[in-house]
C-alpha atoms as a printed R data frame, in Angstrom:
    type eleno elety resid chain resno       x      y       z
1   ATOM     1    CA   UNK     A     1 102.187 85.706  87.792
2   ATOM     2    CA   UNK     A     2 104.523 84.761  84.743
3   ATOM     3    CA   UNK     A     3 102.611 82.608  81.812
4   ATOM     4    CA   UNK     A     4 104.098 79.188  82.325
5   ATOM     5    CA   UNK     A     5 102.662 80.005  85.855
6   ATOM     6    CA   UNK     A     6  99.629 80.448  84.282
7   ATOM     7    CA   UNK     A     7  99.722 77.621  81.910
8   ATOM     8    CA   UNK     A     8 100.669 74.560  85.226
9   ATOM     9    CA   UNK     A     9  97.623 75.877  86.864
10  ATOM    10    CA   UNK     A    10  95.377 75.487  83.335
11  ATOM    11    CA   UNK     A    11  96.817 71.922  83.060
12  ATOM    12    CA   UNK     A    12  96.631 71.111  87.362
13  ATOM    13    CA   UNK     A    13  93.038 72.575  86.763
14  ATOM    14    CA   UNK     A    14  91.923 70.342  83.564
15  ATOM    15    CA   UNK     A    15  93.563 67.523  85.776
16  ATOM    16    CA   UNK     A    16  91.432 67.776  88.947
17  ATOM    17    CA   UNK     A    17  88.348 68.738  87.077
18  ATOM    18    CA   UNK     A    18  85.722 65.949  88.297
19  ATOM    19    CA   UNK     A    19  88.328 63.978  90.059
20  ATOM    20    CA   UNK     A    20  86.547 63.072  93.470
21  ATOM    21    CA   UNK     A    21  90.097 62.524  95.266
22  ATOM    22    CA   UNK     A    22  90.772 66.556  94.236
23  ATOM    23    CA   UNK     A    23  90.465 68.617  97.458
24  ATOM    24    CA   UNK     A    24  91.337 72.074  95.199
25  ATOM    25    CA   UNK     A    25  90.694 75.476  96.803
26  ATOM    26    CA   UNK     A    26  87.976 77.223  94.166
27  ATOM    27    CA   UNK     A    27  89.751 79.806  91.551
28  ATOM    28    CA   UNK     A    28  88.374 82.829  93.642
29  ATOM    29    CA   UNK     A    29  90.250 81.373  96.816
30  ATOM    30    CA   UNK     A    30  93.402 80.623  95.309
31  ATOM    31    CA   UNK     A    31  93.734 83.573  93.529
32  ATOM    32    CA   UNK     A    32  92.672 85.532  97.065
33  ATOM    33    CA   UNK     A    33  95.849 83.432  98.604
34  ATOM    34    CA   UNK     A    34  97.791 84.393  95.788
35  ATOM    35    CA   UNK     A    35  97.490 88.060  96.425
36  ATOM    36    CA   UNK     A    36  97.655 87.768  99.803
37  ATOM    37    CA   UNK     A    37 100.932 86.302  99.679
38  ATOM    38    CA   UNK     A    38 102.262 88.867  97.374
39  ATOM    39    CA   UNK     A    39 100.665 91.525  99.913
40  ATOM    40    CA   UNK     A    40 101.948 90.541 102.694
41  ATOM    41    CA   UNK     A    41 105.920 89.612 101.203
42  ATOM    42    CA   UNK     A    42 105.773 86.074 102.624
43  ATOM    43    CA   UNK     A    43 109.021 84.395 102.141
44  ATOM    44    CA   UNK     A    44 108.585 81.230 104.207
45  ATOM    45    CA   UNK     A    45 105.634 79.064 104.052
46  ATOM    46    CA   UNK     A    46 103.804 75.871 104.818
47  ATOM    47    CA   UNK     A    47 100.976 74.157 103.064
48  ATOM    48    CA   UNK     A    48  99.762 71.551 104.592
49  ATOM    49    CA   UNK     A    49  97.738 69.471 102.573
50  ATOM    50    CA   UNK     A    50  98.922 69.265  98.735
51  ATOM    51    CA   UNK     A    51  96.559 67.271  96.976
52  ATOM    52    CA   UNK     A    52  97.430 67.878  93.522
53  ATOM    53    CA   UNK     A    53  98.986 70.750  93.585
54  ATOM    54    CA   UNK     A    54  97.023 73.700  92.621
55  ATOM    55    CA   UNK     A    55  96.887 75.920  95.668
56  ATOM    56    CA   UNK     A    56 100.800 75.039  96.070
57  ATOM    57    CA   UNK     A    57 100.912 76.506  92.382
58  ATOM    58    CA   UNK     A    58  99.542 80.080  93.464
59  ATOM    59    CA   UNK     A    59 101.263 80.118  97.063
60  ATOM    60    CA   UNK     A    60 104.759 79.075  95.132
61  ATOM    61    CA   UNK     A    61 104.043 81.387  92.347
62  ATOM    62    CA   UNK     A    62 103.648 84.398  95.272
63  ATOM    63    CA   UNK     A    63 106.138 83.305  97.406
64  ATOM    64    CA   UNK     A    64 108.807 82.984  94.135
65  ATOM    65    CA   UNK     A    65 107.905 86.379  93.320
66  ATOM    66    CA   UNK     A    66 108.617 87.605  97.339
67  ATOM    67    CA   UNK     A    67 111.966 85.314  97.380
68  ATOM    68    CA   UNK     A    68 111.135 82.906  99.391
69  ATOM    69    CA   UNK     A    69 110.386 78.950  99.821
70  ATOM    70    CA   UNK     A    70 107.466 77.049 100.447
71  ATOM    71    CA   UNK     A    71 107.186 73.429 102.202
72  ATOM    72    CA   UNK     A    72 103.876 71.368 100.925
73  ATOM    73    CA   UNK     A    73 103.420 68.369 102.865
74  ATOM    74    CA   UNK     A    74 100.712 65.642 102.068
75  ATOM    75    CA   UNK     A    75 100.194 62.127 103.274
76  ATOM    76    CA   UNK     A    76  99.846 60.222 100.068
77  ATOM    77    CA   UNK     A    77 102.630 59.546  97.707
78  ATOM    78    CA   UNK     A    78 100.802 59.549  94.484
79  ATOM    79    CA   UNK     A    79  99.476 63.045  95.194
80  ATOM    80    CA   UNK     A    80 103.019 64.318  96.137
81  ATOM    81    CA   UNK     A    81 104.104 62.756  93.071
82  ATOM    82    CA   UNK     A    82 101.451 64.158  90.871
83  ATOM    83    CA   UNK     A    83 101.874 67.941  92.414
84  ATOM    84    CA   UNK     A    84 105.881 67.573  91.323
85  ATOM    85    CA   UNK     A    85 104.903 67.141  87.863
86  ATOM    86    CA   UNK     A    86 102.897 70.808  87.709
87  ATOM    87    CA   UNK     A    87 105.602 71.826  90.184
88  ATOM    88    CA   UNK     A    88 108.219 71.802  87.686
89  ATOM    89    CA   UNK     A    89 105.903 72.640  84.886
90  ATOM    90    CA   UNK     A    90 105.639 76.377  86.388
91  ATOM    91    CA   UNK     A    91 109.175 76.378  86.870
92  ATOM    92    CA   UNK     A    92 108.827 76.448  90.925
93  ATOM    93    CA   UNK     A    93 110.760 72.778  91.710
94  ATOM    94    CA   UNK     A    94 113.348 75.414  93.590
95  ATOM    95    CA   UNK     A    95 110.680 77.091  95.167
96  ATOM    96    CA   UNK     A    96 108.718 74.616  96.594
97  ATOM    97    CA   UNK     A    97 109.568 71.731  98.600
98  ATOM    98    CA   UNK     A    98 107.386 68.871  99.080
99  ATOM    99    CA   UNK     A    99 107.211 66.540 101.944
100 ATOM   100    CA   UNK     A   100 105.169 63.294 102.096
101 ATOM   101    CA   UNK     A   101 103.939 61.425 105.571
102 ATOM   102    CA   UNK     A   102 102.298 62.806 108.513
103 ATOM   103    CA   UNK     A   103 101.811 66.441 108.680
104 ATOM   104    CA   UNK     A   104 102.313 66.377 112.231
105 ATOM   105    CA   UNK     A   105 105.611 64.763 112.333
106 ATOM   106    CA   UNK     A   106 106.692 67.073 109.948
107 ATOM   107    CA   UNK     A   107 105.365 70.284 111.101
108 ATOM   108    CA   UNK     A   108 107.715 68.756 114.354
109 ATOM   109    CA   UNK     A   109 110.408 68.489 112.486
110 ATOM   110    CA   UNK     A   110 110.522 71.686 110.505
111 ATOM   111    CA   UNK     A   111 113.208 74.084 111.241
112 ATOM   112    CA   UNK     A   112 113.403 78.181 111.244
113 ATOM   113    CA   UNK     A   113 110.129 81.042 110.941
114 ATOM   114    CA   UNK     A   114 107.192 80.626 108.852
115 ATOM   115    CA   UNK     A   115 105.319 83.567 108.016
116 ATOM   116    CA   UNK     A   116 102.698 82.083 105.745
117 ATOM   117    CA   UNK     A   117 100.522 78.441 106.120
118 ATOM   118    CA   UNK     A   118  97.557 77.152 104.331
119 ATOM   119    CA   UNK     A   119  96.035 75.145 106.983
120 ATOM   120    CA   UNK     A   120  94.209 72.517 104.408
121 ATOM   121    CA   UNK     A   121  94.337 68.793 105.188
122 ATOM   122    CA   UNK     A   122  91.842 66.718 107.367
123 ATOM   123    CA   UNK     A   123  90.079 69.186 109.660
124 ATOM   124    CA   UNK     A   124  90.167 66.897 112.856
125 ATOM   125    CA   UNK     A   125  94.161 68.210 113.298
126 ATOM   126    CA   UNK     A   126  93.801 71.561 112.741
127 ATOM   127    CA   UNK     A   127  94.355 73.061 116.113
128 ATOM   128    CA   UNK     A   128  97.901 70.117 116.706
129 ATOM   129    CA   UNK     A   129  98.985 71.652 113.141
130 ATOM   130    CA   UNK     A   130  98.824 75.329 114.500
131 ATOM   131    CA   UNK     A   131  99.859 74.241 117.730
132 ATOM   132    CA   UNK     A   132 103.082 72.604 116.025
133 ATOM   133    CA   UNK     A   133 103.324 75.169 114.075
134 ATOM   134    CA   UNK     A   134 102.946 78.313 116.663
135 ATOM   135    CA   UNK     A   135 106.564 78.688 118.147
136 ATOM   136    CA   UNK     A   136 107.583 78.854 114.194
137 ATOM   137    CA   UNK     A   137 105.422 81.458 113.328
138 ATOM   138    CA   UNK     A   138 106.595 85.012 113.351
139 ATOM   139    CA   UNK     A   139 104.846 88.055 114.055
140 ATOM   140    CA   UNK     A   140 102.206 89.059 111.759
141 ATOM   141    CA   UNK     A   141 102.423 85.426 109.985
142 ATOM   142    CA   UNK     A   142  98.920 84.344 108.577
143 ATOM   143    CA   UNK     A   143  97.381 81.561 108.776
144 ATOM   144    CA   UNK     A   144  94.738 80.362 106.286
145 ATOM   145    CA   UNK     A   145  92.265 77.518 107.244
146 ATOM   146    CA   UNK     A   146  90.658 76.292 104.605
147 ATOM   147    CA   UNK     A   147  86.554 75.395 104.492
148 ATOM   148    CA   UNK     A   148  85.329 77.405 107.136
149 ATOM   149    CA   UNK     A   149  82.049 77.529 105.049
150 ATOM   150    CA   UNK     A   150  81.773 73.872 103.472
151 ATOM   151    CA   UNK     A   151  83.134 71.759 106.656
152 ATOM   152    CA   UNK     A   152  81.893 74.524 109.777
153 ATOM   153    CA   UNK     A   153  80.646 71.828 112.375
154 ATOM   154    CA   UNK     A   154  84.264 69.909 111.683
155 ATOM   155    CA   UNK     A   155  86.093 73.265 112.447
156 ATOM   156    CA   UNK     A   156  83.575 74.675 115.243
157 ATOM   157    CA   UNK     A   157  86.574 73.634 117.322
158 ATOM   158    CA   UNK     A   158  89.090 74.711 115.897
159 ATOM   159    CA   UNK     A   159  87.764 78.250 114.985
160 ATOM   160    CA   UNK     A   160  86.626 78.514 118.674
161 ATOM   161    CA   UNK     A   161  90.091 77.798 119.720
162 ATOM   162    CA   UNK     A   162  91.712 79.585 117.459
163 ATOM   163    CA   UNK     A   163  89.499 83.104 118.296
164 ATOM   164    CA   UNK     A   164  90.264 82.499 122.024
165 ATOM   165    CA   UNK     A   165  93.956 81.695 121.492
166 ATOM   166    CA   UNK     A   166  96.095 85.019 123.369
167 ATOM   167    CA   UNK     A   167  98.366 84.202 120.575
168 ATOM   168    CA   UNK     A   168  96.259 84.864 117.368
169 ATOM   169    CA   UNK     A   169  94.013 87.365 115.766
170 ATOM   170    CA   UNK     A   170  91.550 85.159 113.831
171 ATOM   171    CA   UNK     A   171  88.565 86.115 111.825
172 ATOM   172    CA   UNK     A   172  85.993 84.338 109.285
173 ATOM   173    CA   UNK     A   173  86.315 85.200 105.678
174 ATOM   174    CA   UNK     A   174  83.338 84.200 103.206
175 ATOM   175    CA   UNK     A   175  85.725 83.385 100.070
176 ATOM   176    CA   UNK     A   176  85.705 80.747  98.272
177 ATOM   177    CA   UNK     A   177  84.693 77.575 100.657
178 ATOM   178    CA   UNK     A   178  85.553 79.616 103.492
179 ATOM   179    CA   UNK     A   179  88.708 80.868 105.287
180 ATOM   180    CA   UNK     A   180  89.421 81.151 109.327
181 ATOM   181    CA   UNK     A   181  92.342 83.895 108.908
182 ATOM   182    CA   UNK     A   182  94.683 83.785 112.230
183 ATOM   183    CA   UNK     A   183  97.204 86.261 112.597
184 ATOM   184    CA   UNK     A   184  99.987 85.614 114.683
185 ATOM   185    CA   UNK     A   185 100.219 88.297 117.778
């Protein structure tokens, strides 16, 4: 990860510190996403639930290093707005493409393979996001859902669906607030 990488995720950081409307993954899980991406040599991904712009900062950063693109979506304009900003700080505004309405509609409307998605916006779609979201993915693609740990009885459904799904390989992963990591079959 380059410095003015570095120094957009200081300043996103110092932003959301305290801020109550700041759903930010923790440092260790965004740095864990980070590497995964660069493990793995994603090159197309989805995050679905911007907020501010910090996790988008290490998937962009990963996925910039692999070659690829990244599509952040989030419902509210001012957050969209506010991710640009540290977007273009880091140098990533070709990168990453940001989308703002309905994640659903827009997971709908994507085109082509994803091989990466952070599954982190309101935790009552979770299994319609994958579901959207499923004839996209390619083999081996990951998906990440976040707060496995802090939100469990919200995603009891979704992480039972997800383990029975013929389609996916999913397992629990104690970092950060928690991850449910689904592999596509």
């Amino acid at each position: 990860m380059n410095d003015q990488v570095k120094q957009a995720i200081a300043a996103c950081a110092a932003f959301i510190n305290g801020r109550s409307d700041a759903m930010a993954l923790p440092p260790e899980a965004a740095e864990f996403v980070y590497t995964l991406v660069r493990a793995t040599g994603a090159k197309r991904g989805v995050e679905i639930g911007t907020s501010f712009g910090y996790s988008g900062l290490h998937i962009g950063a990963a996925i910039a290093e692999n070659g690829g693109t990244l599509t952040t979506i989030d419902v509210l304009p001012s957050k969209t707005e506010a991710a640009q900003k540290y977007f273009a700080v880091a140098g990533l505004t070709e990168t990453i493409r940001c989308e703002t309405g309905p994640a659903i509609e827009i997971l709908n409307r994507l085109e082509g393979s994803f091989d990466f998605v952070l599954n982190d916006a309101d935790k009552v779609n979770c299994i319609p996001y994958v579901e959207a979201l499923m004839p996209k993915l390619t083999r081996g693609a990951v998906v990440l859902t976040d707060n496995s740990i802090t939100h469990a009885k919200e995603l009891a459904g979704f992480v039972a669906w997800a383990r029975a799904c013929p389609e996916l390989q999913s397992v629990h992963l104690p970092i950060g607030n928690g991850f449910e990591m689904s592999v596509r079959k």
